[in-house]
C-alpha positions in Angstrom: 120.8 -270.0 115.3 123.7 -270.3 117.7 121.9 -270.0 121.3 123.9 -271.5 123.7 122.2 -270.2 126.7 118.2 -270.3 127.7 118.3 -266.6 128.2 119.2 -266.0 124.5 115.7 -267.1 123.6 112.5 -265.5 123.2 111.0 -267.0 126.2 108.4 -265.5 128.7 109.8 -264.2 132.4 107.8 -267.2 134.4 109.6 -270.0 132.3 112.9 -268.2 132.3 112.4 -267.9 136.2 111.9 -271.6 136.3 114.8 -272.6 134.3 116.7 -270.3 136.7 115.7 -272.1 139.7 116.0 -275.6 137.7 119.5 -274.5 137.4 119.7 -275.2 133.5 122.0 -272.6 131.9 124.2 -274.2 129.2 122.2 -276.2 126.4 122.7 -279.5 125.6 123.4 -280.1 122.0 120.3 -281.4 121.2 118.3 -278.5 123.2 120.6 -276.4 120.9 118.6 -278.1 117.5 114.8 -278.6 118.6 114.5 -275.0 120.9 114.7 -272.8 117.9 112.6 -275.5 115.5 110.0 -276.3 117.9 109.3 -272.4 118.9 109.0 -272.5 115.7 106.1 -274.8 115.1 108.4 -277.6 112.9 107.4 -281.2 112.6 110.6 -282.7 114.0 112.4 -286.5 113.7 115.4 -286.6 116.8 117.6 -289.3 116.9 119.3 -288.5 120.7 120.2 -290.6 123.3 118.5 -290.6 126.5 120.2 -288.1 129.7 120.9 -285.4 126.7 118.2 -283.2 128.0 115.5 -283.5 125.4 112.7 -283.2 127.5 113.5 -279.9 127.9 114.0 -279.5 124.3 110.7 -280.2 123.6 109.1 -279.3 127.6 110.0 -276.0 127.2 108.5 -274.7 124.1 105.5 -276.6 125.0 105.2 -275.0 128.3 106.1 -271.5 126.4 103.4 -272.0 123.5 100.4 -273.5 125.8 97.5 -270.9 126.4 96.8 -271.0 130.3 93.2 -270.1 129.8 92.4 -272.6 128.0 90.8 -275.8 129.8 91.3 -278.6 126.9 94.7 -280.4 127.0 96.6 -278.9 123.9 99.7 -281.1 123.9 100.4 -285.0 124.5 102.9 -286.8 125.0 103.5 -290.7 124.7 106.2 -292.4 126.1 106.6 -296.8 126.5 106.6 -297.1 130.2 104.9 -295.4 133.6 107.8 -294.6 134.7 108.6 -292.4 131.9 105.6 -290.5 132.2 105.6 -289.8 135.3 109.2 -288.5 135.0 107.9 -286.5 131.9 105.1 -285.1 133.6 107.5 -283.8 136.4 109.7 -282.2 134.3 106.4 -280.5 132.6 105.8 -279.1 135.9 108.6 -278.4 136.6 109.4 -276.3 133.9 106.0 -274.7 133.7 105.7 -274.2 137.2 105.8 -270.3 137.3 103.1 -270.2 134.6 101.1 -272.4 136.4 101.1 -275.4 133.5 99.0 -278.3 134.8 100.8 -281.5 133.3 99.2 -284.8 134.1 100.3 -288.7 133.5 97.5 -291.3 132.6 98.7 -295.2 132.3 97.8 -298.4 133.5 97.8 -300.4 136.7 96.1 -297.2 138.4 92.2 -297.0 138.6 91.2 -295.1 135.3 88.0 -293.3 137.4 90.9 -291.1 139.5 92.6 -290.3 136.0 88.8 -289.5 134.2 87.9 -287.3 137.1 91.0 -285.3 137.1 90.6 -284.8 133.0 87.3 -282.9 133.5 90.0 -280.1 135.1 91.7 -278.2 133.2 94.2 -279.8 132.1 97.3 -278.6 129.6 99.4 -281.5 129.0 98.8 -284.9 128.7 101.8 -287.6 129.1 100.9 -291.3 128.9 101.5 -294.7 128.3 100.1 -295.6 124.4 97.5 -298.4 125.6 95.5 -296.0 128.5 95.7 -293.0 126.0 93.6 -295.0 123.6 91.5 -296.2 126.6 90.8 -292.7 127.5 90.4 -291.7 123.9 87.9 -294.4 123.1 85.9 -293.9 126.3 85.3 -289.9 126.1 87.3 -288.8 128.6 90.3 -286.8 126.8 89.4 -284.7 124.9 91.3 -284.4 121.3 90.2 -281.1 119.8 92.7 -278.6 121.1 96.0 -280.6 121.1 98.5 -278.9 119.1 101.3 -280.4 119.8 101.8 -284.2 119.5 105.3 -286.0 120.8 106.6 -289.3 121.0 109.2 -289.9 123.2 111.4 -292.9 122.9 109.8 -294.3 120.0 112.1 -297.0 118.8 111.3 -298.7 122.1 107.6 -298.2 122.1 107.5 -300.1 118.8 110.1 -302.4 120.3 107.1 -302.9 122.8 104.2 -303.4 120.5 102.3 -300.7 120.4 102.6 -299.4 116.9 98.7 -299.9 116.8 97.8 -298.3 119.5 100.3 -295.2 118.1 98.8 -295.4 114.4 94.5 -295.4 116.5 96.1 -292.5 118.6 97.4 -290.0 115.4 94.0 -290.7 113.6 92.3 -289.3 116.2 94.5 -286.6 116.7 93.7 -282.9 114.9 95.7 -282.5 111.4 97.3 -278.7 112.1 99.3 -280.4 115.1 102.9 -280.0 115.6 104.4 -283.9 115.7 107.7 -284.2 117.4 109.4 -287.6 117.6 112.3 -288.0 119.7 114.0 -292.1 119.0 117.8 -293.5 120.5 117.7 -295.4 117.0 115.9 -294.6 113.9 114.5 -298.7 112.5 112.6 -298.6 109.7 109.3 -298.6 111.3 110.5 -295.5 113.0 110.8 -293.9 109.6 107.6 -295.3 108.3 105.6 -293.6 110.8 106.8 -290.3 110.6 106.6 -289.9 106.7 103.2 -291.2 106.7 101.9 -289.0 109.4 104.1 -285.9 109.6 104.5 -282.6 107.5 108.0 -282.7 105.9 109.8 -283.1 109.2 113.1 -281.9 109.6 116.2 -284.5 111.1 117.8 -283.7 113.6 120.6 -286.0 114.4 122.6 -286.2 117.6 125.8 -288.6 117.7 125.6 -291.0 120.3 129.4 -291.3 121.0 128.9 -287.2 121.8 126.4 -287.9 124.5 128.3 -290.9 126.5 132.0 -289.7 126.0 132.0 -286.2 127.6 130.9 -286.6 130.8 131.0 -290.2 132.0 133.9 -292.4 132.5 133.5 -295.6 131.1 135.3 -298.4 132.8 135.6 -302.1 132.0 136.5 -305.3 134.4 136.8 -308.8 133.7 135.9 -310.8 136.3 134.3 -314.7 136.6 130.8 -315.2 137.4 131.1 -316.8 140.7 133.5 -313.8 141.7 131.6 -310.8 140.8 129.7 -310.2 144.3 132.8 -310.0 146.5 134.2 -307.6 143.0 130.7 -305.0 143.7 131.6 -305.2 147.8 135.7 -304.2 147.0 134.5 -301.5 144.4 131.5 -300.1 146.0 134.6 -299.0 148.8 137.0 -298.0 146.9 135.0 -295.7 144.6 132.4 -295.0 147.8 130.1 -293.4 145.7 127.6 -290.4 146.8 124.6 -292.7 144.9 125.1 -295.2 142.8 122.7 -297.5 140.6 123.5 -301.4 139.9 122.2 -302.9 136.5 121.7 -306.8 136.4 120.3 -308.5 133.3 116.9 -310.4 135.1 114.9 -309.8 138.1 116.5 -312.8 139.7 120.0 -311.5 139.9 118.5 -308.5 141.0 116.7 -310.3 143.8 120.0 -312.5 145.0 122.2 -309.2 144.4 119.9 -307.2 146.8 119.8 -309.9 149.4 123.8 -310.0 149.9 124.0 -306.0 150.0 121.5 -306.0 152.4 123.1 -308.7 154.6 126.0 -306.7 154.6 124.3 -303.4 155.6 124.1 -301.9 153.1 121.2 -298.8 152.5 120.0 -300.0 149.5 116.7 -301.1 147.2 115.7 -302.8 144.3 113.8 -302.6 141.2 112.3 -305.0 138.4 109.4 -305.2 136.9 107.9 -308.2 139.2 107.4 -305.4 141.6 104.2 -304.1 141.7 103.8 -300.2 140.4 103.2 -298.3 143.6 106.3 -300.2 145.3 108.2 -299.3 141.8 107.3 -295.3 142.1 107.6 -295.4 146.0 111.7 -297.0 145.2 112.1 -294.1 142.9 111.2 -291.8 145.3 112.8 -293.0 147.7 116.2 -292.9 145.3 115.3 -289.2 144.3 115.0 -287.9 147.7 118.8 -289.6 149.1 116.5 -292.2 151.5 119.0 -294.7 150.1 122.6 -294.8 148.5 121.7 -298.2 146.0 119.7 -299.2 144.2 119.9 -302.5 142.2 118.0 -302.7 139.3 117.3 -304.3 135.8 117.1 -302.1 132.6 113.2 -301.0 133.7 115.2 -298.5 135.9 117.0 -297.3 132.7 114.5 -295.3 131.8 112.6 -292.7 133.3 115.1 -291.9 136.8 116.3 -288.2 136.2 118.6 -288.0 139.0 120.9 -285.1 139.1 123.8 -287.2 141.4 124.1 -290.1 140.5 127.8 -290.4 140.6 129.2 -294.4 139.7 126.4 -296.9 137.4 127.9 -300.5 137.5 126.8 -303.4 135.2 126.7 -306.3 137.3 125.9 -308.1 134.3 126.7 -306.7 130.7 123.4 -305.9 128.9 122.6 -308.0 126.0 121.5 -304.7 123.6 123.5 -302.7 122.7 121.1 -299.6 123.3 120.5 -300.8 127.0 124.6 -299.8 127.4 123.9 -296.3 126.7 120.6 -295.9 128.6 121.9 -297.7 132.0 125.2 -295.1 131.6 123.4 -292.1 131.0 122.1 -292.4 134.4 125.1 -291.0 135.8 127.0 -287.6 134.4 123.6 -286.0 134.1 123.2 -282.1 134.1 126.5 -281.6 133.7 128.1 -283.4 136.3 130.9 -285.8 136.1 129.7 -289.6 136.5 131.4 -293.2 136.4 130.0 -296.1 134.5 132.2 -299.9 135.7 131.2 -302.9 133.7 131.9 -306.5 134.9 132.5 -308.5 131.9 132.9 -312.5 132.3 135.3 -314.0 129.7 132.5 -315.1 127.8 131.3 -311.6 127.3 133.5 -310.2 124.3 131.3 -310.3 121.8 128.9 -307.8 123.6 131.4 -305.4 125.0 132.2 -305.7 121.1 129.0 -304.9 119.9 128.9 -302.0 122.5 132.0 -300.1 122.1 131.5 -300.4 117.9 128.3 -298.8 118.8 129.1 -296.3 121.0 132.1 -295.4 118.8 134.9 -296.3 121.2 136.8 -298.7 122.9 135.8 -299.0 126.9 139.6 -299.0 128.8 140.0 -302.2 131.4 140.8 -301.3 134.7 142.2 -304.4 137.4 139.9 -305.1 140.3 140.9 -303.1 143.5 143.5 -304.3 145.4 143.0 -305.6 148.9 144.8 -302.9 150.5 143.3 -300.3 149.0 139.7 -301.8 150.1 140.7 -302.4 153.6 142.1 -298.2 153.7 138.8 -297.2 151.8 136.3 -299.4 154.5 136.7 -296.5 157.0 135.6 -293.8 154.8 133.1 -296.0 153.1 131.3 -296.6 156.2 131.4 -293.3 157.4 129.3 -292.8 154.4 127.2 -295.3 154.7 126.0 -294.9 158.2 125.1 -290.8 156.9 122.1 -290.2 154.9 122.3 -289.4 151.1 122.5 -285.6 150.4 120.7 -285.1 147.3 121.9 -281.7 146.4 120.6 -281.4 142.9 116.8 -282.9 143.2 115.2 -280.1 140.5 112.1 -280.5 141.9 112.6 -280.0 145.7 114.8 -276.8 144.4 111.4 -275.5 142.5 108.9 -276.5 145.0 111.0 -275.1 148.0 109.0 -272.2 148.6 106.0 -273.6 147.2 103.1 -274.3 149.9 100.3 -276.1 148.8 97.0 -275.3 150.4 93.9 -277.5 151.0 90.6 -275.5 150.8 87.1 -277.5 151.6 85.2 -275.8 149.3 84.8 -276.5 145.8 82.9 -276.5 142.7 79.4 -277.5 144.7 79.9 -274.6 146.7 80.1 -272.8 143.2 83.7 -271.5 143.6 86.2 -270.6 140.5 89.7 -270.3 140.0 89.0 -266.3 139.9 87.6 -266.4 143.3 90.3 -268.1 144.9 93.1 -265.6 143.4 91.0 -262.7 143.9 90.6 -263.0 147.7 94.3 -264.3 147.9 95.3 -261.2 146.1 94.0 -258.9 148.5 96.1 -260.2 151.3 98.4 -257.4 152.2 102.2 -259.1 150.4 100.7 -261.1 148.2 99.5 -260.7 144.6 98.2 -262.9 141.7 102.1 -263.7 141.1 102.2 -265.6 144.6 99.7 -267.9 143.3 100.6 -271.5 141.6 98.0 -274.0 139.9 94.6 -274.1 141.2 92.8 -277.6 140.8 89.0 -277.4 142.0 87.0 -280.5 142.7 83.9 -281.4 143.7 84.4 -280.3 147.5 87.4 -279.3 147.8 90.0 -277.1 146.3 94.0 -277.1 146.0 95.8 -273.9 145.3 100.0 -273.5 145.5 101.4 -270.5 146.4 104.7 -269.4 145.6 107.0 -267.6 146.3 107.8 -268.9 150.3 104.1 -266.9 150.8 102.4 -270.1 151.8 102.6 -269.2 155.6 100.9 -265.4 155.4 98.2 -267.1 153.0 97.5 -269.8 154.9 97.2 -267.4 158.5 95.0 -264.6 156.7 92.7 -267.1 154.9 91.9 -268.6 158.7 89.2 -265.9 158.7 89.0 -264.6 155.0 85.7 -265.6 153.5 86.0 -266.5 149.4 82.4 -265.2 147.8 81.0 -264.8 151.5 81.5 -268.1 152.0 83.3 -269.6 154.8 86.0 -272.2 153.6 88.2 -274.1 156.2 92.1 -274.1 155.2 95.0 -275.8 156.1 98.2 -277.3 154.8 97.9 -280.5 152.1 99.3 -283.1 153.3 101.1 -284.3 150.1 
């Protein structure tokens, strides 16, 4: 099968629509492998790098397969940090959006009561962290029986992490006519292990890595002595005066000191490691995603799990000690397509890593000199033209698919003995409006959430002010997140 466009495959109108709006078109080699395979209900073993687009190599035949109706999650999906699953479960969304796929993350360091009481909902996909799956798992509150489709995203580092037990109590549990997809950067012998013990003859599907970081990012290299390399970020950060731009250094102190001096210096930036605690680390993300800042400086946490579509320059302050880390803090930048920049600062004691990197990556990283000072003092105009504007963020997938998408706050719910039916029956009456306009519906207790599509959310919102739903009275307004 030679697909090399979504449209070419068998998929229904309401994902197609949402891989319109997503703005994916041409397939990444590895979408090119799983699609047909995993429409096809094949255990699968991908060795990929990360930024090659395989969550949407396995997000979208999930999303295609799931049955809406049913209330039971059918498919989970682990990954090694929060971060990651809450990316994951974006994407999920994302993709699924039109069909109204309810993804959700579970993981630690967030009260477990909020995550049990939104699992009694129906719920399609699961996406979580190893140790709060088996949590949930061992306490009753995710259900196992339906899941047909079992994937484990970036598996080399969640055995890197430990949690090969908590993997192993996981697939026990899980129902034996699953579909298992494993997706690793690196394929250890662990990695193998587990898949021939608890898959049915998978098939390998093996993407080169020097494929993924050679055709759209520029790698640069520049040697530079310890002491030097602040006043080295300030002269390249103008002459390259990128739109967004993420800073890797190898511990959270560096990242702390780093910070400090960019900030002294005005510049609109943030930081990341993992001594901050989770809501401040998902609040930076956002922050990043929606263009509130140009930089962020960050350790290798950040390498994982930010699916920016513009970040356009990724400079390693400080060259990463694994190899592996070189590719995931590069595929940052030249994501979906675009054209990115990757600058490393190597001190002279630092040959043996760059080394170990370009054998790896399967090519040698060209040195550049450090910008000269008249090029930084023409740049500084431009540069702080720039900085003083806020960040566009013209590719942020999910502002593009929630842009006409209103979500609506009903206070009614399952004590006044409402349903899902009732709520898109009486919207669908509306005069403009039918069943197609309407998005997930999550019912509580007391109150109910409903998205409508479409840029309806406006005429719903007015005619539901005095629309009753079952003769019952419901106040409405817009949610406030």
């Amino acid at each position: 099968m030679t697909e090399s466009n979504f449209k070419e495959f068998p998929l229904s109108e309401e994902i197609k629509r949402a891989l319109t709006v997503l703005k994916y078109e041409t397939l990444t080699e590895v979408q090119r492998e799983v699609l047909p395979k995993a429409l096809n209900n094949q255990d699968l073993v991908v060795k990929s790098q990360t930024g090659s687009g395989k969550t949407a190599s396995f997000g979208i035949p999930i999303c295609e397969m799931i049955e809406w109706e049913e209330k039971k999650p059918q498919a989970l999906i682990l990954t090694p940090t929060r971060e990651l699953a809450v990316q994951v479960r974006e994407d999920l969304t994302n993709i699924g959006r039109f069909k109204r796929i309810k993804a959700m993350a579970v993981y630690g360091k967030e009260p477990f009561s909020k995550q049990k009481e939104e699992l009694k909902h129906k719920t399609h996909v699961v996406v979580g962290t190893p140790g709060r799956v088996v949590d949930h798992i061992e306490r009753g509150t995710l259900p196992l029986d339906n899941i047909k489709y079992f994937i484990i995203d970036e598996t080399d580092e969640m055995l890197n992490m430990g949690f090969i037990d908590e993997v192993e109590t996981i697939i026990k549990e899980l129902p034996s006519n699953r579909v298992t997809m494993v997706f690793s950067a690196t394929l250890p012998k662990d990695v193998e292990n587990l898949c021939h013990q608890y898959m049915k003859n998978p098939i390998h599907i093996e993407i080169n890595a020097n494929q993924i970081t050679t055709n759209t990012i520029e790698h640069r290299l520049i040697e530079v002595k310890e002491e030097e390399k602040i006043s080295l970020l300030k002269d390249v950060t103008v002459v390259e005066n990128p739109d967004s731009c993420i800073i890797f250094c190898r511990t959270k102190e560096h990242v702390d000191s780093v910070f400090k001096d960019l900030e002294e210096a005005n510049y609109a930036c943030e930081k990341l490691h993992g001594g901050l605690d989770q809501e401040d680390r998902f609040a930076v993300m956002d922050g990043f995603k929606f263009g509130n800042f140009r930089y962020l400086v960050a350790t290798d946490v950040a390498a994982r799990g930010i699916d920016i579509d513009n970040v356009t320059l990724v400079i390693n302050y400080d060259v990463p000690m694994e190899k592996e880390s070189y590719v995931h803090r590069t595929g940052r930048t030249g994501r979906a397509g675009n054209k990115g920049r990757a600058i490393t600062f190597a001190t002279p004691f630092e040959g043996k890593f760059i080394k170990a990197i370009e054998n790896y990556i399967g090519f040698d990283i060209q040195t550049m000199e450090a910008p000269l000072q008249e090029d930084v003092a023409k740049g500084k105009a431009a540069f702080e033209e720039k900085m003083n504007g806020r960040r566009l963020v013209k590719n942020n997938k999910t502002a593009r698919i929630n842009k006409d998408i209103m979500k609506l706050h009903f206070n009614g719910g399952k004590k006044k003995k409402l349903r899902a039916v009732d709520f898109v029956g009486t919207i669908a009456k509306i005069p403009g409006v039918t069943a197609d306009d309407i998005g997930i519906i999550t019912i509580q207790e007391q109150l109910t959430y409903v998205d409508i599509l479409n840029g309806k959310g406006s005429l719903v919102l007015q005619a539901m002010e005095t629309t009753t739903i079952k003769g019952k009275k419901v106040k409405v307004s817009k949610a406030i997140k």
